[in-house]
C-alpha positions as MATLAB code, in Angstrom:
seq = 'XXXXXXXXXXXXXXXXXXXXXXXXXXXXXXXXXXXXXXXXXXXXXXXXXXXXXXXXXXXXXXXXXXXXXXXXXXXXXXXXXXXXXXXXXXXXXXXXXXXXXXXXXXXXXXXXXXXXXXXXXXXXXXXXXXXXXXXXXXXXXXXXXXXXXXXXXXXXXXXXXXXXXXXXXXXXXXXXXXXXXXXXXXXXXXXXXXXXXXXXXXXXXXXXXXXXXXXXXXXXXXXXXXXXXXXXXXXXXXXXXXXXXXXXXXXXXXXXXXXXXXXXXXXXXXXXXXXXXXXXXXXXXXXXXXXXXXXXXXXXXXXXXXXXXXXXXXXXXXXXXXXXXXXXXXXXXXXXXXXXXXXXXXXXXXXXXXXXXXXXXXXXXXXXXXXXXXXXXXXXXXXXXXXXXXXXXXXXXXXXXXXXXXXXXXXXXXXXXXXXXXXXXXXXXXXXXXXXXXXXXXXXXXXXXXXXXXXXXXXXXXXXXXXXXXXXXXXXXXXXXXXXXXXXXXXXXXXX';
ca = [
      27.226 -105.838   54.895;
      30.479 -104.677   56.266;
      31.668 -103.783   52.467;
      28.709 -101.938   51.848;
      29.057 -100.106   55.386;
      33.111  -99.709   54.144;
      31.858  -98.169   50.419;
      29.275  -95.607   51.751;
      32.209  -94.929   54.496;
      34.079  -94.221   51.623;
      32.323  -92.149   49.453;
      30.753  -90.126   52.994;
      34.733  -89.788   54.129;
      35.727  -88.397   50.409;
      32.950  -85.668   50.492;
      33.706  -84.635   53.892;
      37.596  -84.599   54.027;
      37.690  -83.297   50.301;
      38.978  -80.277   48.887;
      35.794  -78.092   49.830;
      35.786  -78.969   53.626;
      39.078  -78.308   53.416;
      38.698  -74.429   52.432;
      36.061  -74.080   54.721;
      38.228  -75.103   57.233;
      41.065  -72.652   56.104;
      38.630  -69.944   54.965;
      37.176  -69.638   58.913;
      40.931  -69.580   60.127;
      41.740  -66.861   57.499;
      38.180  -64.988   58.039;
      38.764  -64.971   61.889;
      42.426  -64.156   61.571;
      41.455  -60.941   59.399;
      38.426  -60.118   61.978;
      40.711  -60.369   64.884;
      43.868  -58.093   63.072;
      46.114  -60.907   62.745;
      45.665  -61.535   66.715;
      48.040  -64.026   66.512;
      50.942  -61.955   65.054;
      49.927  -58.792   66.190;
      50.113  -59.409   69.862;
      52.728  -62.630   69.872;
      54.281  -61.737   72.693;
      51.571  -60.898   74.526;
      49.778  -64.271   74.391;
      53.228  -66.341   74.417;
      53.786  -64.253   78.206;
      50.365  -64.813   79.101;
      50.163  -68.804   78.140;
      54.113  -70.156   78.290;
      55.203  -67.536   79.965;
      52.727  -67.356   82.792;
      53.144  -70.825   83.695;
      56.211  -70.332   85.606;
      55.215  -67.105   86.797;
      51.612  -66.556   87.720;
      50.744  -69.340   90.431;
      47.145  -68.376   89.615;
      47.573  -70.555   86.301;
      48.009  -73.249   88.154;
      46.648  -73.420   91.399;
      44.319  -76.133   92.290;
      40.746  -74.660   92.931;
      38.939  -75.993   95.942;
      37.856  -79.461   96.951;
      34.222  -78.641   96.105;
      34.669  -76.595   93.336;
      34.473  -78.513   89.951;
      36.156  -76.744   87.583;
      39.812  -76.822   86.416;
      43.096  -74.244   86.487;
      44.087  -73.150   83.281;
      47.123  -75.209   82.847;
      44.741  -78.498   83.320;
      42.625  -77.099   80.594;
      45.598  -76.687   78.024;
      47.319  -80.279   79.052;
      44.102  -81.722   79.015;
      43.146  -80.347   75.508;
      47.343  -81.352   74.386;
      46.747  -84.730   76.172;
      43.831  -84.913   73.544;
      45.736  -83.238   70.704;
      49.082  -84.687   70.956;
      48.059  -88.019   69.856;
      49.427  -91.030   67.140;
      48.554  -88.108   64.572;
      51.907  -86.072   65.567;
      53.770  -89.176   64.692;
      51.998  -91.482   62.628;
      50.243  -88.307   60.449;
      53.429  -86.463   59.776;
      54.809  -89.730   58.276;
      51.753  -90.232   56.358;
      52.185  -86.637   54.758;
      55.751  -87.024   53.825;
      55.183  -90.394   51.963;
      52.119  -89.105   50.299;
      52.441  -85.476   49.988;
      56.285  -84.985   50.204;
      58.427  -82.467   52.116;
      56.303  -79.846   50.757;
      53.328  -81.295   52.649;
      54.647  -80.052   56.019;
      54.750  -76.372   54.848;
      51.239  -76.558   54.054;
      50.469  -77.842   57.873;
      52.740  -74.980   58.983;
      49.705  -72.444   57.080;
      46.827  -74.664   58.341;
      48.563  -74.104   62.344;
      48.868  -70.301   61.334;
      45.521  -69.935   60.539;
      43.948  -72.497   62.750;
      45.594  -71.011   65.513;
      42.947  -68.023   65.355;
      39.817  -70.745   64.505;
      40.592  -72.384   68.267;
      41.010  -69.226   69.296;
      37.784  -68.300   68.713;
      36.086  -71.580   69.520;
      37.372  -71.020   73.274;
      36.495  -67.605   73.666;
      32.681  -68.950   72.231;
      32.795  -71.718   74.555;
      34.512  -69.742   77.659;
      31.438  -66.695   76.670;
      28.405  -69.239   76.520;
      29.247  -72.105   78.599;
      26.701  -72.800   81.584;
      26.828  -74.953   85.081;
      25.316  -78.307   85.223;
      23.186  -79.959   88.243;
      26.957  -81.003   89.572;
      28.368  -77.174   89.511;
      30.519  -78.674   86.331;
      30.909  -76.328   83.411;
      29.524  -77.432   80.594;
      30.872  -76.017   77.065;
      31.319  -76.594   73.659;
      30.214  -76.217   70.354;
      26.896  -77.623   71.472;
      26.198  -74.677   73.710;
      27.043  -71.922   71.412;
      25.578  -73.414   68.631;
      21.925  -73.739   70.876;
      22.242  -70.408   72.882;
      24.378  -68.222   70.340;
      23.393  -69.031   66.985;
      19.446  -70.261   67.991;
      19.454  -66.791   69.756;
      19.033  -65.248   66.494;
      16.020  -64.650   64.351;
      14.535  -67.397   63.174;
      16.963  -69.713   64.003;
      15.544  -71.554   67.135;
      15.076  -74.473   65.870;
      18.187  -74.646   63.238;
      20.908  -73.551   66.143;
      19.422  -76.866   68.029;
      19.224  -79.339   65.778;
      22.206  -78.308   64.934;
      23.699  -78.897   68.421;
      22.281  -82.042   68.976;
      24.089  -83.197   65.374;
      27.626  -81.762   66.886;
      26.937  -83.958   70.496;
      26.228  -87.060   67.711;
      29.267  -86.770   66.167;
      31.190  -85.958   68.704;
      30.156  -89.263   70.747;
      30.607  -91.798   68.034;
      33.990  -90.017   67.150;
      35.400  -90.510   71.192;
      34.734  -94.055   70.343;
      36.657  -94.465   67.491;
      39.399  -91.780   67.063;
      39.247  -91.223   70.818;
      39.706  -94.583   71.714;
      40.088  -97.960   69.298;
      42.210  -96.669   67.079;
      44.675  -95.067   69.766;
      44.952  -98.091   71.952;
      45.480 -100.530   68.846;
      48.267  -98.105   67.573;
      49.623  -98.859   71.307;
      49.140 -102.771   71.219;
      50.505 -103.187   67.412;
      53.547 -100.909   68.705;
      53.929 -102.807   72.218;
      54.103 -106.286   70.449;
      56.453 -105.105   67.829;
      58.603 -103.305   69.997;
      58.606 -105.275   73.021;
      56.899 -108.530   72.082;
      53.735 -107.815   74.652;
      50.817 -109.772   73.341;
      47.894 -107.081   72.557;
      45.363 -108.868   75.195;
      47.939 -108.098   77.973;
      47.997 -104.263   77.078;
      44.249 -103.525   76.047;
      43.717 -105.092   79.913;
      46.601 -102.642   81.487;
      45.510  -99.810   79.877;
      41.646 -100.324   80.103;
      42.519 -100.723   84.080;
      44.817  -97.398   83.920;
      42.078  -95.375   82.062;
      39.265  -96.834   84.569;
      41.582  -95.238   87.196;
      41.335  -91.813   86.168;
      38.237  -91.475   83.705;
      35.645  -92.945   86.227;
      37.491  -90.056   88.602;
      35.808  -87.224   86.111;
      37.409  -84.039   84.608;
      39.338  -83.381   88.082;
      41.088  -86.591   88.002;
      41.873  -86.374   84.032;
      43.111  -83.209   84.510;
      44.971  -83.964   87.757;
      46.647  -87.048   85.453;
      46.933  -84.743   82.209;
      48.894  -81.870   84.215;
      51.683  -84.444   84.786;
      51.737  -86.232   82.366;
      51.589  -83.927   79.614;
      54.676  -82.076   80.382;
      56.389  -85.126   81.410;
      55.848  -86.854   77.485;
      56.112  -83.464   75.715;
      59.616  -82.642   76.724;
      60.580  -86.748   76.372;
      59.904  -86.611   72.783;
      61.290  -82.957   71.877;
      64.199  -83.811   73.277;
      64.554  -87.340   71.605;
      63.649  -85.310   68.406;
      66.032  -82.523   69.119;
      69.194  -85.006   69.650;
      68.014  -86.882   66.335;
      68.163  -83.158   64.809;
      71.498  -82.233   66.095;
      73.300  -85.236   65.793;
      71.981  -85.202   61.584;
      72.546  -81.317   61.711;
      74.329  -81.209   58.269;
      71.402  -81.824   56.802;
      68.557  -79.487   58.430;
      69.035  -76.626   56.024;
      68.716  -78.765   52.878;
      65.602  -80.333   55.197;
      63.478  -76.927   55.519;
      64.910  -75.813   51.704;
      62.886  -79.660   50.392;
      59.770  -78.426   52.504;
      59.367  -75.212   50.977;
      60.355  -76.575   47.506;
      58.559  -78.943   47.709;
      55.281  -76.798   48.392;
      55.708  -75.236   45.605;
      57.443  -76.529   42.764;
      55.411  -78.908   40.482;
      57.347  -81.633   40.990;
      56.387  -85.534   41.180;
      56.329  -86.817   44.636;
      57.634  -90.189   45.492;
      58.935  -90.557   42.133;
      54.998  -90.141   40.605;
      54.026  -93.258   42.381;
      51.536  -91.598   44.044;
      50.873  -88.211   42.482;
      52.183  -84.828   41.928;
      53.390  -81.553   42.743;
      51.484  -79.536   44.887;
      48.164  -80.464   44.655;
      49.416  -84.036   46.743;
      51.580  -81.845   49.175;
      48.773  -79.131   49.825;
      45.801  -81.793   50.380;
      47.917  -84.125   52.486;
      49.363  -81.447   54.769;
      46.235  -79.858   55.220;
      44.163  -82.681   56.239;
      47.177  -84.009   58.352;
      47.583  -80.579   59.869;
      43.671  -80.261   60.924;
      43.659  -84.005   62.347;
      46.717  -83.136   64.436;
      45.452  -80.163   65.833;
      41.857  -80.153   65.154;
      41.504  -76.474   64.839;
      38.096  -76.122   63.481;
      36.400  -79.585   64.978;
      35.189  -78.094   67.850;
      36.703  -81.135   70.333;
      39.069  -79.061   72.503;
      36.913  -76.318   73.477;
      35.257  -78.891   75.417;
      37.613  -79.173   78.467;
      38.784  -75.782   78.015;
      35.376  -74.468   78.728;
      36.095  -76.399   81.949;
      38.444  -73.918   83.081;
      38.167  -71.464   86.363;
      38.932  -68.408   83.743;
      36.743  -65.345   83.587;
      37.768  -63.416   80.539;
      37.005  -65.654   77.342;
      40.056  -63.716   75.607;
      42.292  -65.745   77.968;
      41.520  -69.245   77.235;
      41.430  -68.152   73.563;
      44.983  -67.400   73.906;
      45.434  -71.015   75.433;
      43.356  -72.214   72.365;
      46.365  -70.310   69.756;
      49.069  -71.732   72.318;
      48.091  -75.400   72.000;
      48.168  -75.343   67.951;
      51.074  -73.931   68.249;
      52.870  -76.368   70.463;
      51.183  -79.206   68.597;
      51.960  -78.521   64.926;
      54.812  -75.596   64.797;
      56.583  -77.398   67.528;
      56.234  -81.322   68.020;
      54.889  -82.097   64.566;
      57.764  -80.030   62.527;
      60.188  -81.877   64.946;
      58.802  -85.267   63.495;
      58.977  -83.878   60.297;
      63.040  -82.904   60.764;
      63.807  -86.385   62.536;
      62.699  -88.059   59.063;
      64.150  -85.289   56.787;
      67.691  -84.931   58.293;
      68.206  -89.015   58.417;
      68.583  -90.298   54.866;
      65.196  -92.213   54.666;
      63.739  -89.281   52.243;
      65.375  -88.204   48.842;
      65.593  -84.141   49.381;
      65.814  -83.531   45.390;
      62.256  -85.506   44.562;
      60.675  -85.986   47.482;
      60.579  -89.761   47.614;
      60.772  -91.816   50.730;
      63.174  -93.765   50.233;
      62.270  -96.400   52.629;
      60.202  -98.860   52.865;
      58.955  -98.124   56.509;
      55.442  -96.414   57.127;
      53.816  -94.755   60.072;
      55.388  -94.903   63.052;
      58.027  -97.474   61.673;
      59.309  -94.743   59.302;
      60.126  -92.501   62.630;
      61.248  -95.145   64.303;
      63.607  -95.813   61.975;
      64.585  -92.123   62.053;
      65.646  -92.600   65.612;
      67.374  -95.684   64.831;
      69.887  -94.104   62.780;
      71.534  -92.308   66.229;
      69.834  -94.540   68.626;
      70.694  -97.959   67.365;
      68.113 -100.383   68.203;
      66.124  -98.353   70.984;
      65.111  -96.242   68.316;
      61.787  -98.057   67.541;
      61.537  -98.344   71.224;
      61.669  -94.804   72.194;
      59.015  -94.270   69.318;
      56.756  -97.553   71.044;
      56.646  -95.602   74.512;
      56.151  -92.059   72.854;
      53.173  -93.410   71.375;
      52.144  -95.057   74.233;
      52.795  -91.566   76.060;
      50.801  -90.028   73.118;
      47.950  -91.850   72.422;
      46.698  -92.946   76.077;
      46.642  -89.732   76.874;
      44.246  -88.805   73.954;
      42.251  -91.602   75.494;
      42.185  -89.236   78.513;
      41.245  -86.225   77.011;
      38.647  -87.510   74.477;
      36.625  -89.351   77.408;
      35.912  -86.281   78.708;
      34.774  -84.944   75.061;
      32.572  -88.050   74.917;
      31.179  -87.190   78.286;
      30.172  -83.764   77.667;
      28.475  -84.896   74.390;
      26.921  -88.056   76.149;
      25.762  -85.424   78.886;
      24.530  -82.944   76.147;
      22.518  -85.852   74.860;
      21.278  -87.838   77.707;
      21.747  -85.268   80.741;
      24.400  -85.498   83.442;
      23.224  -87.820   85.547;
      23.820  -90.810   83.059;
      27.765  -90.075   82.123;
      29.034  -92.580   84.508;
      27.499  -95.280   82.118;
      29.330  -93.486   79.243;
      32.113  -93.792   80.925;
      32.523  -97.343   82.101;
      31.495  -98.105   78.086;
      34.099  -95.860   77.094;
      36.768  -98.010   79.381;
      35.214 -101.387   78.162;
      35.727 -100.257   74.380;
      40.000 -100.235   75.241;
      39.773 -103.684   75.274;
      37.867 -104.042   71.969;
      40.566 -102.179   70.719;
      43.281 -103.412   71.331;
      42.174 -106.875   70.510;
      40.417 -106.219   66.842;
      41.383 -105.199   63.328;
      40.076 -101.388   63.339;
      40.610 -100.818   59.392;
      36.834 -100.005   59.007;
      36.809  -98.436   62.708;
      39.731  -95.744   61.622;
      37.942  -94.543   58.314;
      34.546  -94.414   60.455;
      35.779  -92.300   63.412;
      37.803  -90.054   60.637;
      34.197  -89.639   58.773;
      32.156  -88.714   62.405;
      35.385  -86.595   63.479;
      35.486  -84.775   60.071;
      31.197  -84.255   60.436;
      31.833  -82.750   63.512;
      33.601  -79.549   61.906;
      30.702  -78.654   60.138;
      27.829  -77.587   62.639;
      31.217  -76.139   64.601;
      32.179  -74.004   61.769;
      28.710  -72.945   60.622;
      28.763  -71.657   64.646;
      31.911  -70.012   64.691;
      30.849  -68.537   61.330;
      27.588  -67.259   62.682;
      29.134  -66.114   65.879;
      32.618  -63.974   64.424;
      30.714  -60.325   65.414;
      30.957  -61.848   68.961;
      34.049  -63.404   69.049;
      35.396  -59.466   67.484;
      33.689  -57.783   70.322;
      34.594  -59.900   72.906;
      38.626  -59.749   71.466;
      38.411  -55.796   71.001;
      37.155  -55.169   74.518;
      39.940  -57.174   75.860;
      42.563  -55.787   74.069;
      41.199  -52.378   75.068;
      41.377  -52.833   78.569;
      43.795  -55.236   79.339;
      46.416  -53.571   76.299;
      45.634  -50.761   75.461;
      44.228  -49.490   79.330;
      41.508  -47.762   78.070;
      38.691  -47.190   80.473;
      36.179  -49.738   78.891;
      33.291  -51.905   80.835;
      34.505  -55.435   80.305;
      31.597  -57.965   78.175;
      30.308  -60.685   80.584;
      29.832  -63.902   79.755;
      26.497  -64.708   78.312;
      26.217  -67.159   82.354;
      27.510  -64.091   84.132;
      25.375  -61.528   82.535;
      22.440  -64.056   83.003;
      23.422  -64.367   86.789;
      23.610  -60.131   86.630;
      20.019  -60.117   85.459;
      18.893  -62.687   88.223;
      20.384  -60.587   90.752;
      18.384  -57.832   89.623;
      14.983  -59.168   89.465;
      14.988  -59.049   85.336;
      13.833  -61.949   83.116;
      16.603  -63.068   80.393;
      14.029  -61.954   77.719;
      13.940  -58.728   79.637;
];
């Protein structure tokens, strides 16, 4: 039964991470980039002052909202949607596109960030523009919402913009369970033991008591834990990286001239062991670049739909930050680490050792660190993955609450916390390809929304820029809630 379940896995998990899913991924991020005039060029240092740059000096990005107000500042909702995004994939993906794909592989990540940086962009101003408050005074966000009240708004499409939703909230809840959860927390207990000889048992209990702490506390407490620690494990692995980098310096320039080589030369990779050219480098670096920063899924608009932001054009420019930091950033310094310390053959493209996953970092840190080396890379992944744990419950929830209504999350969530455990105890082979399948399903209602939505999202992003950049005397678009709430105020029916 299980190697039937594995087979149709298979063949489901080849269709929907193949080379079509792949350009519809790439062709929204290119469509929206064109809609939007190259937003994320064009006005750089405009979203780079209002995102990095605001953080140290607009306290209104991160002050805490009131006691009884449920949502969250817009620093929680980026380090909550990081927390979720900086995961095992950053590490463990990266590593998995240079053995398979080559150096070339991580120029072809580089394109998927550019371009994916507009398709989140556009998922949080959707999610920011049709979000709604729940029975708890929660928002409530997401693909699910826009798909139902954006896309079933139009003609004749009632009934497809809901069934739709309903398939997104599916996918999304088996996924939090799998990619969310298992597979992080058994990439922490196989690391753990190797690193520091902790039996598995002894960490799935730690961590599923740690993650009861904070999930059963709701999106407040995630974000209140995700604000911290964030920052905190972002800056201890750049800095790891950027020592690795330095101290192998002679060889960073000969590095970035392999990756763009690599991308395009036809060339065999690994010494033809495992393919060619740039067909190998292309696919791997694309589908590594979409898992690590899931541009185009749908997941992170979730939480930052959350957010105490009015304008949707703001938390879109959150949405282009955090691929940004993710894949231009933290996944090109994982890239370097491995490319500047002997373990890969610049000339071909073969790894030359015999290390995979995390162990091939590891090693990479081992050749300035000595023997912490692996251990630095044990706690950055338990840095990196439990806090995906973090962020995905709250993805989970907002399906589970999509699904069932709000008043039954708490059960989600003390199932969610029981599944650590499971994880970090059991052989998750079938349990990785499975949450890769639902994760990869969920891109496809997403993208038929953002799709179906892009006249909005280009309204929404030229009355922004109009008043906010170009101070042009132009009434600002309320959110689809707000302009509901207008209509309330004035005696009018929504149909009116």
């Amino acid at each position: 039964m299980v190697e039937m379940i594995a087979n149709v896995n298979g063949v489901v998990n080849s269709f929907v991470w193949g080379i079509p899913m792949l350009v519809l991924l790439i062709g929204t991020g290119i469509l929206m980039t064109a809609l939007t005039k190259v937003f994320q060029i064009s006005h750089f240092g405009y979203w780079m002052e209002h995102t990095l740059g605001s953080i140290f000096t607009d306290k209104h990005i991160t002050k805490h909202t009131e006691k009884g107000d449920q949502s969250i500042t817009q620093f929680q909702s980026l380090c909550t949607a990081l927390a979720a995004t900086i995961g095992t994939g950053n590490i463990v993906g990266v590593s998995s596109a240079l053995l398979f794909g080559g150096p070339g592989s991580i120029f072809w990540m580089w394109i998927v960030a550019f371009f994916g940086m507009m398709t989140n962009y556009s998922e949080n101003v959707l999610g920011i523009y049709y979000r709604r408050k729940n029975e708890k005074g929660e928002w409530s966000g997401g693909a699910m919402y826009y798909l139902r009240d954006g896309l079933g708004s139009k003609k004749g499409m009632g009934k497809v913009g809901a069934a739709l939703a309903v398939l997104f909230a599916l996918f999304c809840l088996l996924a939090s369970f799998g990619i969310g959860n298992m597979s992080q927390i058994n990439s922490i207990a196989g690391n753990m033991k190797a690193a520091f000889m902790i039996p598995n048992l002894v960490t799935g209990i730690v961590l599923m008591v740690l993650a009861g702490l904070v999930v059963l506390g709701g999106i407040k407490r995630i974000a209140s834990v995700t604000e911290k620690l964030v920052p905190f494990m972002a800056v201890f692995y750049i800095v790891g990286a950027l020592i690795v980098c330095v101290a192998n310096a002679g060889q960073l320039i000969p590095a970035l001239v392999s990756i763009f080589k690599g991308a395009f030369a036809v060339k065999a990779v690994g010494g033809g062991i495992v393919g060619a050219g740039v067909k190998m480098a292309l696919t791997w670096g694309m589908k590594r670049g979409v898992f690590s920063n899931e541009a185009g899924l749908g997941s992170s608009v979730m939480v930052h739909s959350s957010s105490n932001v009015r304008e949707p054009v703001r938390q879109g420019m959150w949405g282009i930050f955090e691929v940004f930091a993710d894949t231009i950033v933290v996944c090109t310094l994982t890239a370097l680490t491995v490319l500047t310390s002997g373990l890969v053959d610049l000339e071909t493209g073969a790894v030359i050792s015999k290390a995979e996953g995390s162990a091939l970092v590891g090693e990479a840190f081992a050749k300035v660190f000595g023997p912490l080396g692996p251990m630095f890379i044990a706690l950055a992944i338990l840095l990196f993955a439990f806090s995906t744990v973090l962020g995905w419950s709250h993805y989970g929830s907002k399906a589970f609450e999509y699904l069932f209504g709000a008043g039954a999350i708490v059960l989600y969530r003390v199932v969610f916390i029981l599944f650590i455990l499971c994880g970090a105890t059991m052989r998750l082979e079938l349990a990785w390809d499975l949450s890769d399948t639902f994760n990869g399903l969920m891109a496809i209602p997403n993208l038929i929304g953002v799709l179906s939505l892009s006249p909005i999202v280009c309204r929404i992003t030229k009355n922004y820029v109009d008043r906010r950049i170009r101070g042009l005397d132009t009434e600002p678009m309320l959110s689809a809630f707000l302009e509901v709430q207008k209509m309330q105020a004035q005696g009018l029916d929504e149909s009116d």
